[in-house]
N, C-alpha and C positions, 0 to 999 in steps of 0.2 A: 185717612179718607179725604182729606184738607187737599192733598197732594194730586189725590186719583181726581178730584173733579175740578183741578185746576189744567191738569193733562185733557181731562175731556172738553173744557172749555175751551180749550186750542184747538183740540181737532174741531169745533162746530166754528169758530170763528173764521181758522184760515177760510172756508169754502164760503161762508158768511160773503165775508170781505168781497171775495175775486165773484160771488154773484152780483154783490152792487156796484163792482166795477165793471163786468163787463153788462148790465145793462145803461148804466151813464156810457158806455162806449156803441151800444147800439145805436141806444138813441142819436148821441154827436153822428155816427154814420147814415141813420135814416135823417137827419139834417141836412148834411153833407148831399145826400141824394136827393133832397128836395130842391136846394139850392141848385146842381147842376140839371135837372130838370128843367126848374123855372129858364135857366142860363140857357140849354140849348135849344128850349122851344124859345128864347130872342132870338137868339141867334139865326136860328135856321126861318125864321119870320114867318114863324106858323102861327095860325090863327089861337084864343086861349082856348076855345073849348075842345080844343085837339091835346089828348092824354089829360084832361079831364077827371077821368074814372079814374086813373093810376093816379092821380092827387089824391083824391077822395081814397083809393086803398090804402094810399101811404099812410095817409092823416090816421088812418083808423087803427094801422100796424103803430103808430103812434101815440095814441092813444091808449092803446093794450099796455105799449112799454112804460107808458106813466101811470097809468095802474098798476104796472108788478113793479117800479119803482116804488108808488107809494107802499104796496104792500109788503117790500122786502124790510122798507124802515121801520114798519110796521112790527115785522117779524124781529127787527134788530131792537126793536124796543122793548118787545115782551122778551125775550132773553138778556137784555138787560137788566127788567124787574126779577127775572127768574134766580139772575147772580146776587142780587139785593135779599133775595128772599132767604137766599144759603149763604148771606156773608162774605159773600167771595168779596177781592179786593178787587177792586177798580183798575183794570189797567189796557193801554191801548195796544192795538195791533197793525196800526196802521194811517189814523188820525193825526193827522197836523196837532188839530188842538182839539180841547176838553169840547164832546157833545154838550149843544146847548139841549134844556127843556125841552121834548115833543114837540108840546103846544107853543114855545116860543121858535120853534123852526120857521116861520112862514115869511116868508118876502111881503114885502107892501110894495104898489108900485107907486110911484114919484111922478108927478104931472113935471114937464120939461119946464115948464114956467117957473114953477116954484123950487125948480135943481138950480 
């Protein structure tokens, strides 16, 4: 049985994975889009409140994907208590290095003075 829900754990992780990477890819793209935005309304020395509204949708499309970010790690963490629960062993599929704690994931920001 050991065997079968280490095979099923792979099938949920590959697709796992390639979700939360390609939303960190969306987002860097909807970045990427904001920036050449910002870049051609200088360029073309249009006034700022021209494409305006297409800011404000972007931010909001932006928005959404940092919500299903949060919620995929979300989802990647209750599947990780669900393998804790059934003893599976710990192993990575794609991770540089060992997930820290949930609750110790959070960035703090740094005042430039005190960097």
């Amino acid at each position: 049985m050991q065997h079968t829900r280490q095979a099923i754990a792979r099938t949920i992780a590959a697709p796992l994975l390639a979700t939360e990477q390609a939303i960190d890819e969306a987002l860097a793209q909807a970045g990427a889009m904001a920036t050449a935005m910002a870049n051609g309304r200088t360029a073309a020395r249009l006034p700022a409140m021209i494409g305006q509204d297409v800011f404000e949708s972007l931010g909001a499309a932006m928005t959404a994907l940092f919500e299903a970010r949060r919620r995929i790690v979300e989802a990647h963490a209750g599947l990780d208590r669900t393998r804790e629960y059934l003893r599976m062993p710990e192993t990575s599929y794609g991770d540089m290095s060992p997930k820290p704690p949930l609750h110790a994931a959070h960035l703090t920001a740094v005042d430039r003075e005190a960097a």
